[in-house]
Every structure is written in structure tokens, then in C-alpha cells.
DSSP file (Angstrom, degrees, kcal/mol; ACC not computed):
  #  RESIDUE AA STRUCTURE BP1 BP2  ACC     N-H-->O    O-->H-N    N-H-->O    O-->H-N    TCO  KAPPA ALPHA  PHI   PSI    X-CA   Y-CA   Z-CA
    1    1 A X              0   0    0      0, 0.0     4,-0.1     0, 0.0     3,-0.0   0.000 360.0 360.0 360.0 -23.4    1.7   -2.5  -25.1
    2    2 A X    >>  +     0   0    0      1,-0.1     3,-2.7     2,-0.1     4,-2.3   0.762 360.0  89.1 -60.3 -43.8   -1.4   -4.1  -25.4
    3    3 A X  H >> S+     0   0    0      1,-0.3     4,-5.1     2,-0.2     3,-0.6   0.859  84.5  53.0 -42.5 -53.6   -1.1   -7.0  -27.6
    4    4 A X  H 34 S+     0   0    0      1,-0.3    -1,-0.3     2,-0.2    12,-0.2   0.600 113.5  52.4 -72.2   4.4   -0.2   -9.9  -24.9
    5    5 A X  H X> S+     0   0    0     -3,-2.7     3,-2.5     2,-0.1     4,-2.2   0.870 111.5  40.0 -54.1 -73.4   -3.3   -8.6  -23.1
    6    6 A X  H <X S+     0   0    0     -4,-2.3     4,-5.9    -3,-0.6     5,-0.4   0.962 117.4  52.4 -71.3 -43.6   -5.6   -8.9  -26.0
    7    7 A X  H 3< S+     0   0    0     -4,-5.1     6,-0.4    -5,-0.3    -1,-0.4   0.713 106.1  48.9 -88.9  20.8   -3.8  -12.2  -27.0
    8    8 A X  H <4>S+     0   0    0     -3,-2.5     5,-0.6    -5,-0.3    -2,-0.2   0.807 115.7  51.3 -90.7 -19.1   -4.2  -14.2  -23.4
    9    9 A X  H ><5S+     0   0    0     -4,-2.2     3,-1.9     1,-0.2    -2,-0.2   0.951 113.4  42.0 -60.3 -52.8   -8.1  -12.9  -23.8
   10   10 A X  T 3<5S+     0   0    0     -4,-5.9    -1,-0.2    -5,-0.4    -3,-0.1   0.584 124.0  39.3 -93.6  12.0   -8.5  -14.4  -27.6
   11   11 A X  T 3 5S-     0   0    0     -5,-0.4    -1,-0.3    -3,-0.1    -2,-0.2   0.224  98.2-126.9-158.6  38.4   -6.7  -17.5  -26.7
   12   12 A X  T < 5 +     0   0    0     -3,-1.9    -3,-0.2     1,-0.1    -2,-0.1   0.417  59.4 143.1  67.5   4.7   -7.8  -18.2  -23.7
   13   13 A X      < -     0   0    0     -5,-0.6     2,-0.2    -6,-0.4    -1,-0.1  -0.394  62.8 -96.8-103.6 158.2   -3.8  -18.5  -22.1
   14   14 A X        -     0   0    0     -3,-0.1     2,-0.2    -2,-0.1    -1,-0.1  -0.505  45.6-116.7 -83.7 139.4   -2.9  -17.3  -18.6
   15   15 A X        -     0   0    0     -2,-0.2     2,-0.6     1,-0.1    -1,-0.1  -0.488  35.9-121.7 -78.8 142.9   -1.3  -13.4  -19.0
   16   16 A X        -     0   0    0     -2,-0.2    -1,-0.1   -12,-0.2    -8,-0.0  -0.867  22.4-131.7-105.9 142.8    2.2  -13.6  -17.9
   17   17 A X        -     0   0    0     -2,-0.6     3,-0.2     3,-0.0    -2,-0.1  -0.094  11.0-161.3 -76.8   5.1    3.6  -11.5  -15.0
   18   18 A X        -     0   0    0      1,-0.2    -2,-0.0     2,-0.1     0, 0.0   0.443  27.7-133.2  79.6  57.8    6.5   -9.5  -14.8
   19   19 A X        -     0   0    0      1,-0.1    -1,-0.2     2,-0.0     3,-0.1  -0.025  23.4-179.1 -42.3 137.7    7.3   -8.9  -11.1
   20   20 A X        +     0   0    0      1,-0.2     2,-0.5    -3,-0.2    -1,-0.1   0.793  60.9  33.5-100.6 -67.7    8.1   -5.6  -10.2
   21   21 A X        -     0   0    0     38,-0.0     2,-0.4    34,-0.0    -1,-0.2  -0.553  63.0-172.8 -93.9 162.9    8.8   -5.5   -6.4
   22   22 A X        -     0   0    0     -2,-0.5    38,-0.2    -3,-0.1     2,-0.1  -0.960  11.1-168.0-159.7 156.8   10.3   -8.0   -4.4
   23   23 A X        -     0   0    0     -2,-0.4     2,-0.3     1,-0.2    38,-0.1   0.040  38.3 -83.9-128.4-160.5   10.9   -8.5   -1.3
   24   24 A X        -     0   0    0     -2,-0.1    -1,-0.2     1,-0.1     3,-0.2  -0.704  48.3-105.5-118.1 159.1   13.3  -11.3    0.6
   25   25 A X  S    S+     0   0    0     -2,-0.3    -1,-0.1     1,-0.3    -3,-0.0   0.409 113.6  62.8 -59.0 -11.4   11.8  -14.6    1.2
   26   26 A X  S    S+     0   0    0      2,-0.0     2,-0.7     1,-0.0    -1,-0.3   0.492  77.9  97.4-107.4   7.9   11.3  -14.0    4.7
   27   27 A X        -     0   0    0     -3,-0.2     2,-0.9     1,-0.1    -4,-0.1  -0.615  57.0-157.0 -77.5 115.7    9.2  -11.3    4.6
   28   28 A X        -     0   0    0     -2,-0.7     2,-1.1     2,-0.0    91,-0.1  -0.575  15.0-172.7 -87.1 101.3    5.1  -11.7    4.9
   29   29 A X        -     0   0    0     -2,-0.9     2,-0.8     1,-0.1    -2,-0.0  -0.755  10.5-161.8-111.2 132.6    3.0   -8.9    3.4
   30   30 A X     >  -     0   0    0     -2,-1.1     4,-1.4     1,-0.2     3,-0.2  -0.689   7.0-171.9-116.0  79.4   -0.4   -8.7    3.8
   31   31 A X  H >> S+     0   0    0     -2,-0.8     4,-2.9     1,-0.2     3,-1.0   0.814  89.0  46.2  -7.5 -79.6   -2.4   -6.4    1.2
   32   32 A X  H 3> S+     0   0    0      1,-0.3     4,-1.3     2,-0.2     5,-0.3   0.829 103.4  65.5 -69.9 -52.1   -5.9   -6.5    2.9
   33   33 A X  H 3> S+     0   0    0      1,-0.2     4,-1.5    -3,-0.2    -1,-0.3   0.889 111.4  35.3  13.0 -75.2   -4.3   -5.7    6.5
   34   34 A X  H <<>S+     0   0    0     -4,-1.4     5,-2.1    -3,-1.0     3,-0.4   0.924 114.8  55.7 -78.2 -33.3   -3.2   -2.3    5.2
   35   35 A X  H ><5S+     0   0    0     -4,-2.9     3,-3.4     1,-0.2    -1,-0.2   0.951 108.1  49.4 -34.5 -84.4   -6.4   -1.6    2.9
   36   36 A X  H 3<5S+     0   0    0     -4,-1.3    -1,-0.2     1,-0.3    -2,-0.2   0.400 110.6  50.3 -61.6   0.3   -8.9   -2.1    5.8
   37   37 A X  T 3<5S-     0   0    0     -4,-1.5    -1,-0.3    -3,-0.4    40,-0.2   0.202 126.4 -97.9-104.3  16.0   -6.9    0.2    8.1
   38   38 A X  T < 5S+     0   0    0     -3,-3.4     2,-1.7    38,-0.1    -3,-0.2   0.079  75.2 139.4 108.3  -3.9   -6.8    2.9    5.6
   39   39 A X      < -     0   0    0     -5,-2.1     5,-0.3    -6,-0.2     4,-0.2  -0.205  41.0-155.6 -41.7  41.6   -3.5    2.6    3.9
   40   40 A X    >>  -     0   0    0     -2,-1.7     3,-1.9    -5,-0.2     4,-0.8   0.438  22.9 -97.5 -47.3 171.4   -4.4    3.3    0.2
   41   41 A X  H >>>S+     0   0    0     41,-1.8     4,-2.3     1,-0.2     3,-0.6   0.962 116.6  48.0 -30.4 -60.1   -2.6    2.3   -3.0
   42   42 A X  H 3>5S+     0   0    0     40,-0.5     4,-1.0     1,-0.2    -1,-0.2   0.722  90.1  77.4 -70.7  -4.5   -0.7    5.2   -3.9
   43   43 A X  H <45S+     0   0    0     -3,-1.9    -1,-0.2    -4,-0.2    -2,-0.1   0.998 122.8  12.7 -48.0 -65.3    0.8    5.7   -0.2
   44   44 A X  H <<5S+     0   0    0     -4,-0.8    14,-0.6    -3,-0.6    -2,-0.2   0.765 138.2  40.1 -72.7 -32.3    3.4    2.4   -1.5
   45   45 A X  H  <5S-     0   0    0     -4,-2.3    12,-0.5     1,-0.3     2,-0.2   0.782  92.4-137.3 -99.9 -40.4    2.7    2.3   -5.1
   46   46 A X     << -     0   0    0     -4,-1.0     2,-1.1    -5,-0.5    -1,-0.3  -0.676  54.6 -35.9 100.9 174.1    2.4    5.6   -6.4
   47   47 A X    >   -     0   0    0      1,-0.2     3,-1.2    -2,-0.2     4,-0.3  -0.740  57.2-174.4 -90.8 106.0   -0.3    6.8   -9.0
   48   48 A X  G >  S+     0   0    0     -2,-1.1     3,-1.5     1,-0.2    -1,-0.2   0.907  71.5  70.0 -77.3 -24.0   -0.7    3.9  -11.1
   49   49 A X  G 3  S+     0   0    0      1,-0.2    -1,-0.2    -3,-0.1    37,-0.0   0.605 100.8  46.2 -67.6  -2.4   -2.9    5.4  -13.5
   50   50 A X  G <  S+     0   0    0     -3,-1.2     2,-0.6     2,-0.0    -1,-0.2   0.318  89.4 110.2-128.5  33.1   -0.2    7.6  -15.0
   51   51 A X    <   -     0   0    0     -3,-1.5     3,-0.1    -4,-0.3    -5,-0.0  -0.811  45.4-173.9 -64.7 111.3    2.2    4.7  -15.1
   52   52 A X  S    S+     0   0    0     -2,-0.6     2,-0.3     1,-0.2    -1,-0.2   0.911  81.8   9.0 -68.5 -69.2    2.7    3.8  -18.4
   53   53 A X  S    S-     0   0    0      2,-0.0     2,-0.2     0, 0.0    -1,-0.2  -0.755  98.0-110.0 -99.3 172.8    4.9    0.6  -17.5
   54   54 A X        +     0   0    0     -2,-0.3     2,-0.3    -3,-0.1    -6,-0.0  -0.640  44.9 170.1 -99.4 149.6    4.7    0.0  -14.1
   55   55 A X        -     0   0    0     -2,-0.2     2,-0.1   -10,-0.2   -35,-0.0  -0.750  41.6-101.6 176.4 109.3    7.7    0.6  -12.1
   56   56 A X        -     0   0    0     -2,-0.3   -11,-0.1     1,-0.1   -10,-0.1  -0.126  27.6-167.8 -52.4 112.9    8.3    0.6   -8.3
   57   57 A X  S    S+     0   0    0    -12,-0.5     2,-0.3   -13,-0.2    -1,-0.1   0.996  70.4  51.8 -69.8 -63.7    8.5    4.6   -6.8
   58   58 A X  S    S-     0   0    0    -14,-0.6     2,-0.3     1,-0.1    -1,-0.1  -0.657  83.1-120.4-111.6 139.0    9.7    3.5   -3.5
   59   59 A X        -     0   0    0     -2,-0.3     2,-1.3     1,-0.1    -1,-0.1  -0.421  29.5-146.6 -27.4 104.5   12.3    1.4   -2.0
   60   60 A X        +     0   0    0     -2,-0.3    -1,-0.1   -38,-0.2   -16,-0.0  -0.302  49.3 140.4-104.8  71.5   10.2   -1.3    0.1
   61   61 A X  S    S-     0   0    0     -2,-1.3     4,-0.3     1,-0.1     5,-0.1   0.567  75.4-100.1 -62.9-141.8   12.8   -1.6    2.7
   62   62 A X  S  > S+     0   0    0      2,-0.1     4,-3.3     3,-0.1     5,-0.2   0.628 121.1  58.4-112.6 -28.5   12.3   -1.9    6.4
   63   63 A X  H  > S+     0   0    0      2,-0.2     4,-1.3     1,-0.2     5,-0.1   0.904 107.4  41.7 -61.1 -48.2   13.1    2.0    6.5
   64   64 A X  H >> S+     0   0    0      2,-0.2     3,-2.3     1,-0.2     4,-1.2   0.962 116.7  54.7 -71.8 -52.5   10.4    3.0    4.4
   65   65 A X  H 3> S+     0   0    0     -4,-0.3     4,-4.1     1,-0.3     5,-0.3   0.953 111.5  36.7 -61.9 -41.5    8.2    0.5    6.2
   66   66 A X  H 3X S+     0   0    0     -4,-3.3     4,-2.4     2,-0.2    -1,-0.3   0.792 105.2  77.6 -82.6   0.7    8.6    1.5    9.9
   67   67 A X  H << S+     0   0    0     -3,-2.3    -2,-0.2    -4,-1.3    -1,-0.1   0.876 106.0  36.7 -33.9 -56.4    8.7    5.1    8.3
   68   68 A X  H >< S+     0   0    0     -4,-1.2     3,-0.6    -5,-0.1    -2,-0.2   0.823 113.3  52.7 -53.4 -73.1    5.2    4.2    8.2
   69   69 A X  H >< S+     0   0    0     -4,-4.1     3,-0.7    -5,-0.3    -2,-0.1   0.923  99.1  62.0 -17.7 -65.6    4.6    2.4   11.1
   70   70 A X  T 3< S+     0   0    0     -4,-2.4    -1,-0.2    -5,-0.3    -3,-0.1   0.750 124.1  15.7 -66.2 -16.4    5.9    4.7   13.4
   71   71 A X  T <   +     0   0    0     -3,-0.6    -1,-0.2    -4,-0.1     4,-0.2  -0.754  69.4 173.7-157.7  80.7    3.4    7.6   12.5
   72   72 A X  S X> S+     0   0    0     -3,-0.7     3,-3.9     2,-0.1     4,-1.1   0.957  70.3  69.9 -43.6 -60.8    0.5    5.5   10.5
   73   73 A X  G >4 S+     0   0    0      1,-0.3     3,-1.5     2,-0.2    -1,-0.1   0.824  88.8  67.0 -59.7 -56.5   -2.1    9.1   10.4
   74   74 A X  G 34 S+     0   0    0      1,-0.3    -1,-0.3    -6,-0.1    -2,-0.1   0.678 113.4  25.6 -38.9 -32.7    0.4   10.5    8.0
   75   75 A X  G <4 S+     0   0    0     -3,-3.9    -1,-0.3    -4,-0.2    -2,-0.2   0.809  98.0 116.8-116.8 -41.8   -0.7    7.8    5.7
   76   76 A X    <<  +     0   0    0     -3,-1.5     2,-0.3    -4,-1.1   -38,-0.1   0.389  36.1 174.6 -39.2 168.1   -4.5    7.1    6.9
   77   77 A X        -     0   0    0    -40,-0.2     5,-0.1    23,-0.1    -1,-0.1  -0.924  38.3 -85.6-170.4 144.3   -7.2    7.7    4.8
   78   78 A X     >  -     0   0    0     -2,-0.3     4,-1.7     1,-0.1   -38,-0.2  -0.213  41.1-116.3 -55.2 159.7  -10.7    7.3    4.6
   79   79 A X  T >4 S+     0   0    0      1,-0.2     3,-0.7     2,-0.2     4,-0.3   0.973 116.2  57.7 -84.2 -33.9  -12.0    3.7    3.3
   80   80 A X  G >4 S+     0   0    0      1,-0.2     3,-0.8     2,-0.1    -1,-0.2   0.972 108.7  42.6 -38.7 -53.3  -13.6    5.7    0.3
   81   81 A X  G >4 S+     0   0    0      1,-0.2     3,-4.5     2,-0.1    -1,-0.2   0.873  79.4 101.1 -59.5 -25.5  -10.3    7.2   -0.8
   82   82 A X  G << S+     0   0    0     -4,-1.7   -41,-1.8    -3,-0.7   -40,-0.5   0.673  86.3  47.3 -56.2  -6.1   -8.2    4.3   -0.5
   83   83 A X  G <  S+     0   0    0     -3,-0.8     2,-1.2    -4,-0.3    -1,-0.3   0.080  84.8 111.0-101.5  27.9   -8.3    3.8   -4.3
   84   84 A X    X   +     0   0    0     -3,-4.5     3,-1.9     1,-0.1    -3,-0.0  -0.696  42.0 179.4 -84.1  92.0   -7.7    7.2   -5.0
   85   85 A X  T 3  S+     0   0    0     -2,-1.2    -1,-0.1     1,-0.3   -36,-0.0   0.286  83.4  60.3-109.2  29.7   -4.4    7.4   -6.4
   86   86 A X  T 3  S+     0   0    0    -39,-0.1    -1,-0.3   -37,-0.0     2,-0.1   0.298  77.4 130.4-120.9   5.6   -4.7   11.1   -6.8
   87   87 A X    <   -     0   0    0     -3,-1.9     2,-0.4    -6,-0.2    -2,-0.0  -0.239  35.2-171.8 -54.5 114.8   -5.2   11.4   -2.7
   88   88 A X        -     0   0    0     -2,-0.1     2,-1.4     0, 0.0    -1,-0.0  -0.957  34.1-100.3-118.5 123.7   -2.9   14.1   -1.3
   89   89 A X        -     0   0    0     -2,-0.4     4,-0.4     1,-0.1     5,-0.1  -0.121  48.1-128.7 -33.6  69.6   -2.6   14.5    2.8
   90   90 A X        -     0   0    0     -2,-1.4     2,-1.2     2,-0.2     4,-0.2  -0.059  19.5 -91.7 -90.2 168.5   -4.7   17.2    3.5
   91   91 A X  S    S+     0   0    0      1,-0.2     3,-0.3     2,-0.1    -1,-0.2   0.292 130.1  31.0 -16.0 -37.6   -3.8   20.6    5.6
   92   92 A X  S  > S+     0   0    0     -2,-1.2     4,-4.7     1,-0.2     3,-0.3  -0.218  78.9 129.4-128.4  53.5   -5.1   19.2    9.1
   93   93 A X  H  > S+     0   0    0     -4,-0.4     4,-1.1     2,-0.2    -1,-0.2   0.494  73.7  65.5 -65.8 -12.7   -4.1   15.2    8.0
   94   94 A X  H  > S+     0   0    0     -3,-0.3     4,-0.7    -4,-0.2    -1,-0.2   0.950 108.9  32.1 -71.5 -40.6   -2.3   15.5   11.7
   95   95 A X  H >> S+     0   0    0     -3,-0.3     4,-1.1     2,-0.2     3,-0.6   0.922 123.7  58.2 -88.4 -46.7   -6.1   15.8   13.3
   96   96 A X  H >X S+     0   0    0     -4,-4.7     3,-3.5     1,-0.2     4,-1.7   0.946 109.9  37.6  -3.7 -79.2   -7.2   13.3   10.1
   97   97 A X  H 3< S+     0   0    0     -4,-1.1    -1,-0.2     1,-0.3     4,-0.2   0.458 112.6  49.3 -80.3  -7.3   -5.2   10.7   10.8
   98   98 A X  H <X S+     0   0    0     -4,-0.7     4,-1.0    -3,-0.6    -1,-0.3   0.651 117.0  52.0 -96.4 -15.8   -5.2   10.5   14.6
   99   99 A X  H XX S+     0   0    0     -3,-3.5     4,-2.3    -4,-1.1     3,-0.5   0.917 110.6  50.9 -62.2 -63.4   -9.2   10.8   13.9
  100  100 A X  H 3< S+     0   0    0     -4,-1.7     4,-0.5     1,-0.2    -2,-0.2   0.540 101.5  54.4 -63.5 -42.7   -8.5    8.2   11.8
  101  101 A X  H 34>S+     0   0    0      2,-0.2     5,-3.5    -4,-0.2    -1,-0.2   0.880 103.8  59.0 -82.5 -41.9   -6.5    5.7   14.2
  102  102 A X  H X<5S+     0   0    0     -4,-1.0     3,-1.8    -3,-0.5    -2,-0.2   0.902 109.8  42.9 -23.2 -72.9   -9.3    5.8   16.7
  103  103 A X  T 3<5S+     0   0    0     -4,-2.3    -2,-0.2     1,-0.3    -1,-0.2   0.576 113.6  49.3 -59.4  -4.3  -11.8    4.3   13.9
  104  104 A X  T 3 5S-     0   0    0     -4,-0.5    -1,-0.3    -5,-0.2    -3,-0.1  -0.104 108.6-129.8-126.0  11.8   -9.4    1.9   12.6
  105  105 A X  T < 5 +     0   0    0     -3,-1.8     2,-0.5     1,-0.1    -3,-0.2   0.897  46.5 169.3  15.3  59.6   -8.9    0.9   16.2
  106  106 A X      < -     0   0    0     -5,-3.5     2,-0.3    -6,-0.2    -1,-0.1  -0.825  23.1-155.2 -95.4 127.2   -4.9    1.2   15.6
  107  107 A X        -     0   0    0     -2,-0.5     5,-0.3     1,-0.1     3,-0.1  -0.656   8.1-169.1 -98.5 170.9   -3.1    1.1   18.7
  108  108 A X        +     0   0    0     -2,-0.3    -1,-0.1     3,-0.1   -36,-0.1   0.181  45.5 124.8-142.5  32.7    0.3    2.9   18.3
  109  109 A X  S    S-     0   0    0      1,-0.1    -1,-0.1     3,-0.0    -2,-0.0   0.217  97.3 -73.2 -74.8  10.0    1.8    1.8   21.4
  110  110 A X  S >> S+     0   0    0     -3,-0.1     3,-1.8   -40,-0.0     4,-0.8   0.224 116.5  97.4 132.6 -25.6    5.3    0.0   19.9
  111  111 A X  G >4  +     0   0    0      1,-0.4     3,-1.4     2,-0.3     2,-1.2   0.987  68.3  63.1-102.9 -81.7    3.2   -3.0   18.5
  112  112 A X  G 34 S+     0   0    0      1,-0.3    -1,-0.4    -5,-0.3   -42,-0.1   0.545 119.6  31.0 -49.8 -12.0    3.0   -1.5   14.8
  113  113 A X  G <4 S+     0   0    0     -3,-1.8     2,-1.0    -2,-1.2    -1,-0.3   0.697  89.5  95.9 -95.9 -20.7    7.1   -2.0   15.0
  114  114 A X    X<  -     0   0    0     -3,-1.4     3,-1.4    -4,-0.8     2,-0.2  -0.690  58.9-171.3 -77.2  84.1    7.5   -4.5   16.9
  115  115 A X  T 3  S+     0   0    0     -2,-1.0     3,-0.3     1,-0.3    -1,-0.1   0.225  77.8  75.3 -88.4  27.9    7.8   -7.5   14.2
  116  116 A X  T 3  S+     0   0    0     -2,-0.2    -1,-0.3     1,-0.1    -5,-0.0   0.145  91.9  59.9-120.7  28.3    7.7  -10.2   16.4
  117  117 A X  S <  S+     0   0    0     -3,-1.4     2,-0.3    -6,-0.2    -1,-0.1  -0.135  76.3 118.3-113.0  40.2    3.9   -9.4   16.6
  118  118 A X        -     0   0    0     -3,-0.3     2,-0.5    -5,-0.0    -3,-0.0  -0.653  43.1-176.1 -98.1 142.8    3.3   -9.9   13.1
  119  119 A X              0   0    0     -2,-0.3    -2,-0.0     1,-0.1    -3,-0.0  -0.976 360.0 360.0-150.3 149.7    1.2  -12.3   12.6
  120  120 A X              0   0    0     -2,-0.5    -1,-0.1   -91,-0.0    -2,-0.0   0.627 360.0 360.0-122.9 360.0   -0.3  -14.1    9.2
């Protein structure tokens, strides 16, 4: 599983890539957006460390995504955890994450659905 690793290293050639999700050509997704407001990996991704191949857990539809949107503290997380891809919501994640929404200055007034304030 290794080898085309080891051989773009020992000869110097660009690793090729495999996409896993994809999304439609009009869609804009912005990693660092969701990092610096506390979203971590494994909210979307799953635990990648006990992916053997890599393989998309969730649908990234517009349902899963305003799933999210519409109640963000579910999902918040401190910026320490966010690569913590063994981070589980815990018991008072309601009082978290609304903690959480404050510090992140997230307003949650419509605007987090509302995609014609997306902006890239």
C-alpha cells in the first residue's frame, strides 16, 4: 500500500491522487473557514487514522451540510481538538458549543444558510 509513496520519494515524481469526494463544479469549499471556527476533521471526514484506504463516511450533500449549519455547537470544538479524530461531543456539548459560538464570533442568525452570503 506503500510502495507508490516510497517510489514518488526515491524518484523524485509528483504522488498521484485519487479523489475521493467530489462535489459539483459549482460548489466553493473552504477548508480553513471551517478549521478556524472550530469544525474539526473528523466532524466531515471520519477518523482517518483507522482508515486503511480512505473512503468518504458521509454524503457531502447540501443536507448534510446545512445539517450543520443550522446548529454549528453540535459540531464546535476547541482549536486544540480540531485534529482529534478521536473527539466525541461531550455530555454538556449543548453549553460547549454555544460557549463555543460566542468565541468563534459565529452569528447564527440565518446567515450560516443563507448561500447567497457565501463568499470566497
Amino acid at each position: 500500500m506503500l510502495a507508490p509513496v516510497r517510489q514518488s520519494y526515491t524518484q523524485n515524481i509528483p504522488l498521484h491522487w485519487t479523489r475521493v469526494g467530489r462535489l459539483p463544479g459549482y460548489v466553493y469549499f473552504n477548508h480553513a473557514v471551517h478549521v478556524r471556527n472550530g469544525v474539526g476533521c473528523s466532524s466531515c471526514h471520519g477518523d482517518m487514522t483507522k482508515m486503511q484506504m480512505t473512503y468518504q463516511p458521509h454524503a457531502f450533500s447540501m443536507a448534510f451540510c446545512l445539517s450543520c449549519h443550522s446548529n454549528p455547537q453540535q459540531n464546535l470544538r476547541s482549536q486544540n481538538e480540531i485534529y482529534d479524530m478521536n473527539w466525541q461531543p461531550p455530555a454538556d456539548q449543548d453549553k460547549r458549543g454555544t460557549e463555543l459560538l460566542a468565541q468563534y464570533h459565529i452569528n447564527t442568525s440565518g446567515l450560516l444558510t443563507d448561500c447567497s452570503t457565501c463568499h470566497r
